[in-house]
N, C-alpha and C positions, 0 to 999 in steps of 0.2 A: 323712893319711886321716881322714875325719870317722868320729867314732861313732857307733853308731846311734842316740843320744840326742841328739848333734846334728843329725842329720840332720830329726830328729823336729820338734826346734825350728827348722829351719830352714823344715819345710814349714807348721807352725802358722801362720810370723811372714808368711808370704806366702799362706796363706789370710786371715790375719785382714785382710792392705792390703786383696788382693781379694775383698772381703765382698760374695757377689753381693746381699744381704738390705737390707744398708744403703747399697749406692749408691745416691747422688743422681743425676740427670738434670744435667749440666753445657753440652753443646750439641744439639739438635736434628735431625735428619737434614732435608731440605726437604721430606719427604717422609715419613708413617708410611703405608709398607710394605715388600715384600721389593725387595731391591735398593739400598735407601737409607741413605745413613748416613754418622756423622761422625767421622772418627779416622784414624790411620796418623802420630798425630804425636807430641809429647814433651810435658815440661812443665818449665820453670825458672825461678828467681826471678829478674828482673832487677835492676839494681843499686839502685833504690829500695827496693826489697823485696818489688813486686808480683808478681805470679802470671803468667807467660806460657803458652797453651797454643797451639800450632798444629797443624795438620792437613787433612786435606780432605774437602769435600764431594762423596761416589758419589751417582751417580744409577742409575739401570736400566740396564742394558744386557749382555748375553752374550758372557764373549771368546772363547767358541768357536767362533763365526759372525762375528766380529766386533763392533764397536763402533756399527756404525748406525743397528745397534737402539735404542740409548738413549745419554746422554751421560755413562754413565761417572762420570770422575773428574775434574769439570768445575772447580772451584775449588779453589784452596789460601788457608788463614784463619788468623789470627791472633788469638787474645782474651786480654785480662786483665783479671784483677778485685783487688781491693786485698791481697783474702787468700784461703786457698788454700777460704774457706766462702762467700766472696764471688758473686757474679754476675759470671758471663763477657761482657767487651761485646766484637764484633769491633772490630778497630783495624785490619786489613790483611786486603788480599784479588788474588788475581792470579789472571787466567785461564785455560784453555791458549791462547791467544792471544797473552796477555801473556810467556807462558815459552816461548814458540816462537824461536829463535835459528838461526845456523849453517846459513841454508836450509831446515831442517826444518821442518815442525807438531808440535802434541803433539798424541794423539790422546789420552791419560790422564793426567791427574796422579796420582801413588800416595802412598807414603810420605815425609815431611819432619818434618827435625830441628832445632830450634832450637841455637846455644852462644855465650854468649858468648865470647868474647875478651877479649887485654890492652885491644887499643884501641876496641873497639866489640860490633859481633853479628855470627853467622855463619848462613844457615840453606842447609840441603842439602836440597835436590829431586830428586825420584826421578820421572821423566816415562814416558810411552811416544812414544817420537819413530815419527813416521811413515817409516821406515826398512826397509830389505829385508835381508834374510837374505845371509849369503853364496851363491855361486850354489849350493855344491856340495849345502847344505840346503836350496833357496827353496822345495822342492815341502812341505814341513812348516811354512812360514809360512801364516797363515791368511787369507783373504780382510779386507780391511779391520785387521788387528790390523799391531802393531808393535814397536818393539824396546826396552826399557825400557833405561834409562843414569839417571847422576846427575849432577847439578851443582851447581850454591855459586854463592848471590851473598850482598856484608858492606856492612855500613854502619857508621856508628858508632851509631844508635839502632835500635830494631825500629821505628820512624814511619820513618826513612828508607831502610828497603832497599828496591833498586828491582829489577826484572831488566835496565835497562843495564848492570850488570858481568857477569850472568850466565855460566860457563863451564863446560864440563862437565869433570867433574875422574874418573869411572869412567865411562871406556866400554861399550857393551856389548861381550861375549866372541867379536868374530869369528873369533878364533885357539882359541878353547877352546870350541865349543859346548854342551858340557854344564856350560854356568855362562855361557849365551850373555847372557840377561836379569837386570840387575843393580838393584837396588830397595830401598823401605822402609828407608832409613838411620838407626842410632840409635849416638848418640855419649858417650863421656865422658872424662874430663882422668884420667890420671895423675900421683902427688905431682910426679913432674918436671916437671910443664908439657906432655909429649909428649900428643896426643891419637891416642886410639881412635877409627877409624869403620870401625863391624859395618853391614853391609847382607847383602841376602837374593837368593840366585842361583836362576835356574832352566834345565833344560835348552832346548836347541832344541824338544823335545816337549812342553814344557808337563808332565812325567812327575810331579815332584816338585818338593820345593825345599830348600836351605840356607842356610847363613850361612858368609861369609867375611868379614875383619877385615885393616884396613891400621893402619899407623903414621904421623901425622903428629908429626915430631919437634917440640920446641920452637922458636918462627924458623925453621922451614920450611914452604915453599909443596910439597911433594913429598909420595907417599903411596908408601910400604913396603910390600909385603906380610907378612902376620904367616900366615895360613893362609887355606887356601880350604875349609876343612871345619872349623869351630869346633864346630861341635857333629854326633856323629854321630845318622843316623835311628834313631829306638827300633826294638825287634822285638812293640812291641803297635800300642799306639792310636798309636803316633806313627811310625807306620813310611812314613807315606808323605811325612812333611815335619818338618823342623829349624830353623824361623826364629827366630830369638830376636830380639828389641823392644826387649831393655832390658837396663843390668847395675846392679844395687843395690849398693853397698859396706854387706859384710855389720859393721852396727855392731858395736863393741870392749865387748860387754858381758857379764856372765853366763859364759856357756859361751865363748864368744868373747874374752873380754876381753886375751887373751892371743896372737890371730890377726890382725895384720894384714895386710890384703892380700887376705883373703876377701871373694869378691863371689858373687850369686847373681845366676843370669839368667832372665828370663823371656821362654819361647817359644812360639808357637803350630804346630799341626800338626793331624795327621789320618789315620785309620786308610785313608781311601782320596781321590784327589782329586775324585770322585764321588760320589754320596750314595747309599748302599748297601742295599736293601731285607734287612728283617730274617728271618730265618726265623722262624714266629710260635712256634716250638715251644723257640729260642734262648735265652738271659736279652739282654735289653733290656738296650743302655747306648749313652751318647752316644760316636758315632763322627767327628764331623766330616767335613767336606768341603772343597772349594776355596770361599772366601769367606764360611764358616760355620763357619772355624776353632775348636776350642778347646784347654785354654794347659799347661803345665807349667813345670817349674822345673829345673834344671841349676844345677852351681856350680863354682867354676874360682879357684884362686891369679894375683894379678896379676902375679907373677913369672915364668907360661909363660901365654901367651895362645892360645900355636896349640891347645889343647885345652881343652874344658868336659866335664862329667858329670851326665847328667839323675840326679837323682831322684826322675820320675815315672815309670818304672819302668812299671809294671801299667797305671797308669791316668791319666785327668786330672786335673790337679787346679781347674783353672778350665773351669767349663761354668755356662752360666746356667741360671738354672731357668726360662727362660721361653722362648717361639718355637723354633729352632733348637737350641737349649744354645749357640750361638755365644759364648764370650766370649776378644778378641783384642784383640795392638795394645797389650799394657800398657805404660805408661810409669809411671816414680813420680821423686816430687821429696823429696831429705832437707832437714830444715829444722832449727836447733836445739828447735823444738817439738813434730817428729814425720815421719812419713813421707807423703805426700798422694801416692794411685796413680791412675791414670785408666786405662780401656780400653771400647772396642767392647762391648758388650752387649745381645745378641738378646731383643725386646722378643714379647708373644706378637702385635704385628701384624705378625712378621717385619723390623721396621726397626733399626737399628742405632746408639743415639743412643751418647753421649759417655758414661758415668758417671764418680765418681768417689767415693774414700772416703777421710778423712785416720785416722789413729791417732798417739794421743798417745805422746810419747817412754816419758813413764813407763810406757805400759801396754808398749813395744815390749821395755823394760830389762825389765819382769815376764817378757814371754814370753823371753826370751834365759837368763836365769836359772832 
């Protein structure tokens, strides 16, 4: 059990990544305004040392009426830049066209995670295939909307992944409806070689949302379950969703230096999945919504994975100070010169570009200590 002094230093060390004052601007939305924007993906060094980020480009459109309205989440992208202060160039880009497979269409591309591998790269897509509901639910599926799943395709470089391997490796939930739509996948290696893949469920209602987490052992192509509720819903501002994005291994320093195996997560949620008029007589504070998420933190031993523990408790702790308060989608990358976070950040034209911030190892050892 953490103390409350570390606990303290845990939520410092992950205000300070996500510093909504000093992020930079890293990719563009195609668009500054509401509905636009770049992110739902990771960040990792590749084997030269360069900087990988990928993710996707939303454009306009309403999934409550459907997708016709606008096109959504029309691209999935790829950039690197030498170092983690460098300039983003894109290097890959695929459309729902191109990740269309199995007879289906995509009608959205969502969340996508980069990883390397022994022998090459891996990256996981999180689509909305144009797919029907089982019958016993279809009157709850929406005009024009569809079913979100996951898939994998690998190459041995990130220039060479194609989606000719492409195959969907997380169905959507026809047997389990309330965890019917499966998405947003974010990954990482265990000292053994087994890897973790967290992605984010949602009901047949579109109600809410969570996280559940598989095991891919070492040398296997197979995926384990580990739990279908890794993090539970808070009872404030996070009560209406549990997604968590990312898990940081919490560094061996300071207060730590003697904990291995701590990790911290970071999630985004929402006090309702609609955006809630305030009573003007109320105290004012940022609530979130469906796609105007903002973020908290949870932390968890790598020795039981089926459970995490927020401690944003009361309140959030990632909101921008600008447009929406949106701030979502964290990923962060450790390096031995520091930690470099990126996420989603609501700009005051309502557009959602990429930011990102790095911090230096030593100032990361000050805060831990």
């Amino acid at each position: 059990m953490l103390t409350a002094t570390q606990k303290e230093k845990l939520t410092t060390l992950a205000s300070e990544l996500v510093n909504q004052e000093k992020a930079r601007i890293l990719v563009e939305p195609q668009d500054r305004s509401t509905g636009y924007w770049f992110g739902g993906g990771n960040v990792i060094q590749d084997r030269d040392g360069s900087i990988l980020i990928c993710g996707r480009y939303r454009n306009y459109g309403d999934s409550r009426t459907g997708v016709g309205a606008g096109e959504r989440g029309l691209e999935l992208a790829v950039f690197r830049a030498p170092t983690v202060d460098g300039q983003f160039e894109k290097i890959l880009s695929f459309s729902k066209q191109d990740l269309a497979h199995s007879g289906m269409g995509v009608v959205s591309i969502e969340g996508v995670a980069l990883h390397l591998t022994d022998d090459g790269i891996e990256l996981f897509i999180s689509t909305e295939k144009d797919a029907r509901y089982p019958e016993r639910i279809i009157d709850f599926q929406k005009p024009g909307a569809g079913v979100w799943s996951i898939d994998r395709i690998h190459a041995d470089s990130v220039e060479n992944l194609s989606p000719s391997n492409i195959e969907e490796i997380i169905p959507f939930g026809a047997d389990n409806p309330e965890r019917l739509h499966c998405k947003d996948p974010w990954v990482f290696d265990l000292p053994n070689g087994d890897l973790v893949l967290g992605y984010c469920t949602h009901p047949f209602t579109w109600s809410s949302s969570g996280t559940a987490a598989l095991l891919r052992k070492k040398g296997s192509s197979s995926y384990e379950p580990i739990t279908s509720e890794m993090l539970h819903r808070g009872p404030v501002w996070d009560i209406a969703a549990a997604r968590v994005t990312e898990r940081l291994a919490v560094p061996q320093a300071g207060e730590f230096a003697d904990a291995p195996g701590l990790s911290l997560y970071f999630y985004d949620s929402c006090e309702s999945l609609r955006q809630l008029d305030e009573n003007p007589t109320a105290s004012s504070r940022p609530r979130g919504w469906s796609c105007e998420e903002i973020g908290g933190i949870a932390v968890g031993n790598d020795s039981d994975l089926s459970e995490i523990v927020s401690l944003s408790t009361e309140k959030a702790l990632f909101v921008s100070p600008h447009g929406t308060g949106c701030s979502r989608y964290i990923a962060t990358l450790t390096t031995d010169e520091g930690i470099f976070a990126n996420w989603q950040q609501s700009q005051e034209d309502l557009s959602q570009p990429l930011v990102g911030n790095f911090v230096p190892m030593a100032r990361i050892v000050e805060i831990l200590s």
